[in-house]
C-alpha positions as MATLAB code, in Angstrom:
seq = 'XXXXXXXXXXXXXXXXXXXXXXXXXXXXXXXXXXXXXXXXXXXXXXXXXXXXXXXXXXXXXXXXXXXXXXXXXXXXXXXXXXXXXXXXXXXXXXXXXXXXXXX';
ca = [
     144.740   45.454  100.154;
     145.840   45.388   96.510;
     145.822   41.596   96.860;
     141.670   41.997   97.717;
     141.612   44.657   94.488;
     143.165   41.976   92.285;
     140.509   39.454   93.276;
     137.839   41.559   91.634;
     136.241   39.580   88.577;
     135.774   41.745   84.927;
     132.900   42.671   85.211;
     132.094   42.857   88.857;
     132.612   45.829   91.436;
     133.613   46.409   94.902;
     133.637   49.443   97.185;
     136.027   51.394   99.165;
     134.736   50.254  102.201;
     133.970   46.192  101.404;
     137.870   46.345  100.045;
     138.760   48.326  102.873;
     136.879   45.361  105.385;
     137.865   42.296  103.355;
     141.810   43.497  103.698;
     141.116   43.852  107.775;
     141.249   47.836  107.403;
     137.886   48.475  108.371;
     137.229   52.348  108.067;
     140.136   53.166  106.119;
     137.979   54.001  102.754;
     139.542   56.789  102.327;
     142.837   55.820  102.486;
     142.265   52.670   99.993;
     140.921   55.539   97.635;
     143.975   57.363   98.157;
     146.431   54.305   97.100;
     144.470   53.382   94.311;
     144.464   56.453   92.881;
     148.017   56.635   92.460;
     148.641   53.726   90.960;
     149.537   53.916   87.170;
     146.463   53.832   84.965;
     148.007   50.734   83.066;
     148.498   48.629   86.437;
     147.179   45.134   86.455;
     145.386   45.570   89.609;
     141.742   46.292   88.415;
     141.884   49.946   89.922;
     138.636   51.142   87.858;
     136.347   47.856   89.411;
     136.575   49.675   92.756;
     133.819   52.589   93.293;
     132.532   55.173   95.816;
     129.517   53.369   98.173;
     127.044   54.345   95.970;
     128.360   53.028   92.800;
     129.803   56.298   91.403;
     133.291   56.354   89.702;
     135.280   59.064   91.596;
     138.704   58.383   90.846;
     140.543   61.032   88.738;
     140.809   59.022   86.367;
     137.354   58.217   85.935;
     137.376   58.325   82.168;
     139.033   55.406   81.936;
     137.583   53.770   84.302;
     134.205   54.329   82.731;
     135.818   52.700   79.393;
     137.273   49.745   81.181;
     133.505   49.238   82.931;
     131.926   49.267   80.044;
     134.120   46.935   78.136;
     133.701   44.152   80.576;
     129.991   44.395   80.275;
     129.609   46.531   83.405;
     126.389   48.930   82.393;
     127.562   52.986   82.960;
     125.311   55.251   83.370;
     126.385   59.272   84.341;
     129.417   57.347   86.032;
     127.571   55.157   87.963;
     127.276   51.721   88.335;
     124.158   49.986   90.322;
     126.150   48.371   92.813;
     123.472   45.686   93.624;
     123.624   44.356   90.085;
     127.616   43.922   89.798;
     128.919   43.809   93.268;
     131.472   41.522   94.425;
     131.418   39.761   96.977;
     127.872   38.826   97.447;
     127.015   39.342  100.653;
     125.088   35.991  101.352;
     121.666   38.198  102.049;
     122.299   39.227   98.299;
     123.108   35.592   97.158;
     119.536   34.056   98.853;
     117.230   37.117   97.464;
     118.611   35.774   94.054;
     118.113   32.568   95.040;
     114.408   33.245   96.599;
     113.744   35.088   93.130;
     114.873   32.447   90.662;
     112.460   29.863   92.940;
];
């Protein structure tokens, strides 16, 4: 699981549950949550890149997070983040509407 958090580019995000899937732990949200809010705030595993479903930043530590987001470009508004804009991975019905839109 903290391999899947490291993978996260700057500037992208991930959820709970899409880190929680991609490490084979489907429906253990929650629980991912739970470990990654006790790791050390100066960790290299990205930590702050990983949100609630809805794009809100709802670790204790969301401060920092929210300083981290913003500088690797990640826009911040109210501590939230519009998932479909910095997501990662694309899902591939993401990756052909932005291919569809750029035709």
């Amino acid at each position: 699981m903290l391999f899947t958090v490291s993978q996260i580019p700057e500037g992208r995000v991930s959820s709970f549950g899409r880190i929680a899937a991609a490490a084979g732990l489907p429906r253990k949200a929650r629980w991912i949550g739970r470990i990654l809010s006790q790791l050390p705030a100066e960790t290299s595993i990205p930590w702050h890149r990983v949100l609630g479903h809805g794009g809100n930043i709802t670790c204790p530590r969301r401060d920092i997070a929210r300083t981290r987001l913003l500088d690797e470009g990640v826009v911040v508004e109210n501590f939230k983040v519009k998932m479909r804009s910095y997501v990662w991975p694309e899902s591939s019905d993401t990756r052909s509407q932005t291919k569809h839109r750029a035709e």
